[in-house]
C-alpha positions as CSV (number, residue, x, y, z in Angstrom):
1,X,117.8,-13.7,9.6
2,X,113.8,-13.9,9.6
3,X,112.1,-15.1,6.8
4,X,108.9,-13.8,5.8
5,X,108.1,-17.7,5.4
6,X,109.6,-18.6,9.2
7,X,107.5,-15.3,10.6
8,X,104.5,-17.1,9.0
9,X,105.0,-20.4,10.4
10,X,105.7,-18.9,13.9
11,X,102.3,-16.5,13.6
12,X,101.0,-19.7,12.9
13,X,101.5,-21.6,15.5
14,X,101.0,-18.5,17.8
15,X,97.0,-18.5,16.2
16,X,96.9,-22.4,17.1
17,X,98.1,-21.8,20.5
18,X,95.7,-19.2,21.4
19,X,93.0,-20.8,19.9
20,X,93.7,-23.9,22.5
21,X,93.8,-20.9,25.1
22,X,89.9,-19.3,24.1
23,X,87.2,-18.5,26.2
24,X,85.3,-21.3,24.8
25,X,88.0,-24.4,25.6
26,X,88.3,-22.9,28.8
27,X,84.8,-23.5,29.6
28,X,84.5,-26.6,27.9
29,X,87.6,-27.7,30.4
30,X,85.7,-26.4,33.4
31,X,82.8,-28.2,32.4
32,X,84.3,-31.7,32.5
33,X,86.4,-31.0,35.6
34,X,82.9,-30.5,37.3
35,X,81.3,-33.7,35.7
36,X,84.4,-35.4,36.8
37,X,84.4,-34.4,40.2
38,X,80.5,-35.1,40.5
39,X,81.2,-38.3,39.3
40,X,83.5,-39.0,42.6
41,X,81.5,-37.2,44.9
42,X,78.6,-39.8,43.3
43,X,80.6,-42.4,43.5
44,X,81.3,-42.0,47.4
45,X,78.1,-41.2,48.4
46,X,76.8,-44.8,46.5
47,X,79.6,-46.4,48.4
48,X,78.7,-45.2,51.8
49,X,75.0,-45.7,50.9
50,X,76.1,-49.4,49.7
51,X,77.9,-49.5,53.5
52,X,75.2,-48.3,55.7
53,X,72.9,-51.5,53.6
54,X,75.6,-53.8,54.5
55,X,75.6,-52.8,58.5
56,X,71.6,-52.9,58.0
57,X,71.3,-56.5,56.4
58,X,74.0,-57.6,58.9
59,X,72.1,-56.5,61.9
60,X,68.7,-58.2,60.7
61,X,70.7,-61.5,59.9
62,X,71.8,-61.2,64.1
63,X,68.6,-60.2,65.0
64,X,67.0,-63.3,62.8
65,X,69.6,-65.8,64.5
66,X,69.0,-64.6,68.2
67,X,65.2,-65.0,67.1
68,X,65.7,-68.5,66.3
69,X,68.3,-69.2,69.1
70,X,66.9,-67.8,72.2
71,X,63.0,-68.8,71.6
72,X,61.8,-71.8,73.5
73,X,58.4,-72.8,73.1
74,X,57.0,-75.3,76.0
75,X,54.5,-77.8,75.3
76,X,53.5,-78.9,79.4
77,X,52.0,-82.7,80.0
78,X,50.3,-82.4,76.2
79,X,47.9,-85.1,76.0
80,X,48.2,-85.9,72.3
81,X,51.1,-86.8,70.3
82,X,49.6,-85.3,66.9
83,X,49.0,-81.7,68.8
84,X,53.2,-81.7,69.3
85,X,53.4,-82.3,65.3
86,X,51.0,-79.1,64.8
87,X,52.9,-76.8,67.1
88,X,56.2,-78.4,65.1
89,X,54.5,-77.4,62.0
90,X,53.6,-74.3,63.3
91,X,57.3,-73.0,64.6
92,X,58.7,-74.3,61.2
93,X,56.4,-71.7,59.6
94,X,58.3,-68.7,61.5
95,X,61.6,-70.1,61.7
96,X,61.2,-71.4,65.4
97,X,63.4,-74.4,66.1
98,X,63.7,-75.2,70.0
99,X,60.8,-77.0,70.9
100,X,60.9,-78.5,75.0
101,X,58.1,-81.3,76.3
102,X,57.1,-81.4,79.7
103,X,56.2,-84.8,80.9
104,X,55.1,-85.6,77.2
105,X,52.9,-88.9,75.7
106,X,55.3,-91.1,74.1
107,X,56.4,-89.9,70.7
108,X,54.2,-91.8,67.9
109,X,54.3,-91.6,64.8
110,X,51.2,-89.2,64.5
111,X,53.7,-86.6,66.0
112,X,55.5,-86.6,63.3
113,X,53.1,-87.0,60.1
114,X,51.3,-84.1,61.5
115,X,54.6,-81.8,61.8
116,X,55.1,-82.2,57.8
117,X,57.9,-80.2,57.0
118,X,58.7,-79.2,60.6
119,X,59.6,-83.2,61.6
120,X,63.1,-82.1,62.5
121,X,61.7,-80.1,65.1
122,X,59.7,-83.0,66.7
123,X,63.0,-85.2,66.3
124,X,65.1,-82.9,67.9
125,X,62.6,-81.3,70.6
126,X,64.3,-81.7,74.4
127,X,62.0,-83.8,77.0
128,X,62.0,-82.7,80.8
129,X,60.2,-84.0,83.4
130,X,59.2,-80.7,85.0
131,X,59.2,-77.0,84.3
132,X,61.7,-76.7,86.9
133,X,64.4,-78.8,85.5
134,X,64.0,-76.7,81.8
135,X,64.9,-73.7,83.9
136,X,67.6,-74.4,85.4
137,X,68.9,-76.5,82.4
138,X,68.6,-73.6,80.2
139,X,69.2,-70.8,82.1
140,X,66.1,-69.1,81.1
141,X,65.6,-65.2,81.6
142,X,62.1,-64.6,80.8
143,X,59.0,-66.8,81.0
144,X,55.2,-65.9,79.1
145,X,52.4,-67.9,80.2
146,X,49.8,-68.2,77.3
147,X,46.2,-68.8,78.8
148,X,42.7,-68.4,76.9
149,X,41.0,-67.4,80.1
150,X,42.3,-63.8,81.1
151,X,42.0,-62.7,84.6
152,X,40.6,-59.4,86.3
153,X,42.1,-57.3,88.2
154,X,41.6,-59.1,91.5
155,X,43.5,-62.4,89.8
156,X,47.1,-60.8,90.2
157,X,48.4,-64.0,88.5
158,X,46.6,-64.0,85.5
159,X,46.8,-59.9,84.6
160,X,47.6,-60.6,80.4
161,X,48.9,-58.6,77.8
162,X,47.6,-59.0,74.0
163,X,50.3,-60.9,71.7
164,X,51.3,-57.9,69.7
165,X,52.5,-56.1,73.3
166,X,54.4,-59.1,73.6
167,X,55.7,-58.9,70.2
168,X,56.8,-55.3,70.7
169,X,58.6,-55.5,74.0
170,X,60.2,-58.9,73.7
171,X,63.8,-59.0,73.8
172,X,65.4,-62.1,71.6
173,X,68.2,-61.4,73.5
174,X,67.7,-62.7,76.5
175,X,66.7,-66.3,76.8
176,X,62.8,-66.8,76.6
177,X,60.5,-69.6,76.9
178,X,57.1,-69.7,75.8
179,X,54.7,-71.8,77.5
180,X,51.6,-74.1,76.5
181,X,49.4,-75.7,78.9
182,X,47.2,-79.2,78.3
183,X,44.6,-79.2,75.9
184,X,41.9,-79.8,78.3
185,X,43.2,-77.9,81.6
186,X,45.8,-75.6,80.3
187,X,48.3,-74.6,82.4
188,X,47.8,-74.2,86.8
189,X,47.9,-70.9,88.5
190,X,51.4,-72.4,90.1
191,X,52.5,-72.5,86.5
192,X,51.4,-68.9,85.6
193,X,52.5,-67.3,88.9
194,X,56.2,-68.5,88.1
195,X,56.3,-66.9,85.0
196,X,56.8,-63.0,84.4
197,X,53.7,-62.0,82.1
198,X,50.9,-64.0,80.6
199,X,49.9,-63.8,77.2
200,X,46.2,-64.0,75.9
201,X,44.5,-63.6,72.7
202,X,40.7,-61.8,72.6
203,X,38.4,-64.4,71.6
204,X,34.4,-64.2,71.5
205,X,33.6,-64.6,75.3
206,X,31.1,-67.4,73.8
207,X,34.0,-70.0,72.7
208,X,37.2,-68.7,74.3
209,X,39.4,-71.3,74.1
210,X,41.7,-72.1,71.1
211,X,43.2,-74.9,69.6
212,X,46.9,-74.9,70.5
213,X,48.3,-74.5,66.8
214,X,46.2,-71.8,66.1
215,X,46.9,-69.7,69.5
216,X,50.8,-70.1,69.0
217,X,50.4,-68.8,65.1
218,X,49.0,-65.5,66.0
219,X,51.6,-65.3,69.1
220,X,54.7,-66.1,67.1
221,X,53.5,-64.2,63.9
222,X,53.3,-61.0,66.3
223,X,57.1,-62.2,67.7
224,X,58.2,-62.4,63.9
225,X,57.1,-59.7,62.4
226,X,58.5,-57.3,64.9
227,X,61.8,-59.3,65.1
228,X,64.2,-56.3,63.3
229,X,63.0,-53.6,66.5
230,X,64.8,-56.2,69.2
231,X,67.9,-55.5,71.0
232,X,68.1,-52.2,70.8
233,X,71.8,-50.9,72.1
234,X,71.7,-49.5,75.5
235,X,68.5,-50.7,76.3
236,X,69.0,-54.4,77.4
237,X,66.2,-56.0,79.7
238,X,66.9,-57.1,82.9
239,X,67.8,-60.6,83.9
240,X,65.7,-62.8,85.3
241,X,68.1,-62.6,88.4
242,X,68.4,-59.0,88.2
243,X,64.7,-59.1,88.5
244,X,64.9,-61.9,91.2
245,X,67.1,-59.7,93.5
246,X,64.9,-56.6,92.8
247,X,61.9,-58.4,94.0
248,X,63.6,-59.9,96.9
249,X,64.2,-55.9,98.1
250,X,60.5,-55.4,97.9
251,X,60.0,-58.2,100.0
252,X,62.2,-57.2,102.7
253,X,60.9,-53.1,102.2
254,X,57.5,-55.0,102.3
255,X,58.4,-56.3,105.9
256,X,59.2,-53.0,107.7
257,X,55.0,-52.0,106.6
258,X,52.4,-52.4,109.4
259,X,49.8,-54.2,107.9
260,X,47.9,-57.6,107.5
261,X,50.1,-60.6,105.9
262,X,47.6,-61.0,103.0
263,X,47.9,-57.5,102.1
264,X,52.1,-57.5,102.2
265,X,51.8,-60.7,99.5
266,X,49.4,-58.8,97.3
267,X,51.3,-55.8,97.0
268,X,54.9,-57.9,96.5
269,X,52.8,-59.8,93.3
270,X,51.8,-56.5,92.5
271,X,55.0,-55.0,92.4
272,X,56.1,-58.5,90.7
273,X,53.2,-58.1,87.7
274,X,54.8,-54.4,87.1
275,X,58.3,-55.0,87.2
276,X,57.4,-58.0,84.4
277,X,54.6,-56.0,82.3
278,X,57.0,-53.1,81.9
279,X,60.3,-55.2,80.1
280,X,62.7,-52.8,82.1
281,X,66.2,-52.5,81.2
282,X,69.1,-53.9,83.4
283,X,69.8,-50.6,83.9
284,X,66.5,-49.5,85.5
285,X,66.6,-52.5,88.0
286,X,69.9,-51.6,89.0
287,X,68.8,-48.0,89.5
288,X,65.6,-48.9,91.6
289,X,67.9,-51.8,93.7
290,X,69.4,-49.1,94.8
291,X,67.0,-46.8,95.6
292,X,64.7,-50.2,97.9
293,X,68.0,-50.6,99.6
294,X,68.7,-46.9,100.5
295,X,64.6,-46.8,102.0
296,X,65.4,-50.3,103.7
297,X,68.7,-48.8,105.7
298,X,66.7,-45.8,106.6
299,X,63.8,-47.8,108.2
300,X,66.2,-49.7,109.8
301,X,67.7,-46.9,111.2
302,X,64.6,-45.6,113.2
């Protein structure tokens, strides 16, 4: 039997339960469903955010390491101990570490004092006798000559490109070596010929020449400060024997041409001068190999 007092209690609790149930609970429940789920959406977007700054700091801290790793900077027959402790100093200032003498003076104690806080450079710097044994040695892919005295266009061997080009195109991937001549004569058109490109910085035409320290400062200042853009996927430079081969195509394309000899050895430096100036990808060499070969076996055929 229902008691007035039992109907009351069970009205009651039907008020409660539809006042859980009202318009306004349900929209305060919507509410912090939303807020909730924003919350996670926030929270995954700051995680893959956090992710993407991760893959970004890892591929500078590469790039930084190849910088250091694959930079050689050549000192050739320096006359003065103290001007290896400068360029020390120097490369210590942009985190340059592999410093090679050709044929140096012997290694006083000037070289040192001067080189400060890059000493450990000076102390662990590798001596060769000749360019051609730091080659080989190293297996070097790319060679810059630096020279204060630019060619024109009739010097094929001394064509130069400003530092910041350098810095730009330069691919720390590969193995490069840098080179310095004597303070007095700088370095011989042999020299510069057997390198791929040559580096030179615009000086007043009245006092062109620059004290070794301060020219590698503005060229490895131009290399460091464009270090993140290097190796670039897909678009690996060529090898130095990639390069070697290509040339060596020309030369034999070169051959078929009837014309004088001195003409057939300008154009193969000129091709030489452009296939260095332009930093092309292993890919491109491979591409024009191909097409030098496919010309040379239809001359051949005729």
């Amino acid at each position: 039997m229902i008691k007035i007092g039992d109907a009351a209690v069970s009205e009651q609790k039907v008020v409660e339960t539809t006042s859980m149930s009202s318009p306004e609970k349900k929209e305060e429940s919507k509410s912090e469903e939303k807020s909730t789920s924003t919350k996670k959406a926030s929270s995954k977007k700051q995680s893959r955010g956090t992710g993407r700054v991760k893959l970004i700091r890892e591929k500078e801290e590469q790039e930084i390491s190849l910088f250091k790793e694959n930079i050689y900077v050549v000192f050739v027959e320096c006359e003065t101990p103290g001007n290896i402790g400068f360029l020390a100093r120097t490369m210590a200032n942009f985190g340059l570490k592999n410093l090679v003498l050709i044929n140096p003076p012997t290694l006083t104690n000037e070289a040192y004092y001067q080189a400060t806080h890059g000493k450990y450079i000076v102390e662990n710097a590798k001596i060769f006798p000749t360019l051609d044994e730091f080659y080989q040695s190293k297996r070097i892919d790319f060679k810059v000559a630096s020279t204060g005295m630019a060619g024109g266009s009739y010097n094929l061997s001394r064509i130069p490109i400003k530092p910041e080009e350098l810095g730009k195109s330069i691919n720390v991937s590969n193995k490069t070596a840098i080179l310095f001549g004597r303070e007095g004569n700088g370095l011989t058109n042999k020299e510069i010929e057997n390198c791929d490109i040559c580096v030179s910085i615009p000086t007043d035409p009245t006092y062109p020449i620059m004290n070794i320290s301060h020219a590698a400062a503005i060229i490895f200042y131009e290399l460091f400060k464009n270090k993140h853009d290097f190796g670039v996927k897909g678009l690996e430079e060529s090898s130095d024997l990639e390069k070697e081969y290509l040339i060596k195509d020309m030369e034999e394309l070169i051959e078929y041409l009837d014309i004088p000899d001195h003409k057939k050895r300008n154009g193969l430096k000129t091709f030489n001068n452009i296939v260095s100036r332009a930093f092309i990808t292993g890919r491109e060499a491979h591409t024009l190999k191909g097409i030098l070969r496919r010309l040379k076996m239809k001359l051949g055929e005729q």
